[in-house]
N, C-alpha and C positions, 0 to 999 in steps of 0.2 A: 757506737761504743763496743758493740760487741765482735768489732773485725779486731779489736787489741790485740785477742784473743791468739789469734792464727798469725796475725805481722810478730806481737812483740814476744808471743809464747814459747816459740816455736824457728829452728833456724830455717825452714825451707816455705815460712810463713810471710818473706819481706826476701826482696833479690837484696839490700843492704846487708843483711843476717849474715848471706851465704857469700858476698863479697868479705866481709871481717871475717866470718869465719876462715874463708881462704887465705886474706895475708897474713893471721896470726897462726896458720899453719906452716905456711911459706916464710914468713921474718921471725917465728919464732922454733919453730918444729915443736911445734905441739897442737896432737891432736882433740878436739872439743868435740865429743859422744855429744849425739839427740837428745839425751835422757839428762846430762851435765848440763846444758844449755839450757833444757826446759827447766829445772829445778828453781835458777832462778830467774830468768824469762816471764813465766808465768806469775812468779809473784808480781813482779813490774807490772805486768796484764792487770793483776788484781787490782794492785794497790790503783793505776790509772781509772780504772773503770768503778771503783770505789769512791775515790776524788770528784771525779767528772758526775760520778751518781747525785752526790752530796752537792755539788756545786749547783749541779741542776734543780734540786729539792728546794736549796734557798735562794734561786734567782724564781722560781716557779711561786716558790712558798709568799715573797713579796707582794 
């Protein structure tokens, strides 16, 4: 759980990231900063690793 972290946080975290990152620079001309990316990146992180915590508590907790 805690590799979300770096794949889904973060563009240079997952080679998928830096693939999207690149064609919607290229098909759209606009540039996406590290910092605009991670903003919300990381919450996705959260929220999955929050989910997947809680799922584990009550498949555990049974």
């Amino acid at each position: 759980m805690g590799a979300s972290f770096g794949g889904n946080g973060t563009i240079s975290g997952a080679a998928s990231n830096m693939v999207i990152i690149g064609m919607i620079e290229s098909n759209f001309n606009r540039k996406i900063k590290f910092f605009d990316f991670m903003k919300i990146g990381m919450k996705i992180a959260i929220l999955g690793l929050l989910l997947s915590s809680l799922y584990l508590y009550i498949l555990i907790k049974i």
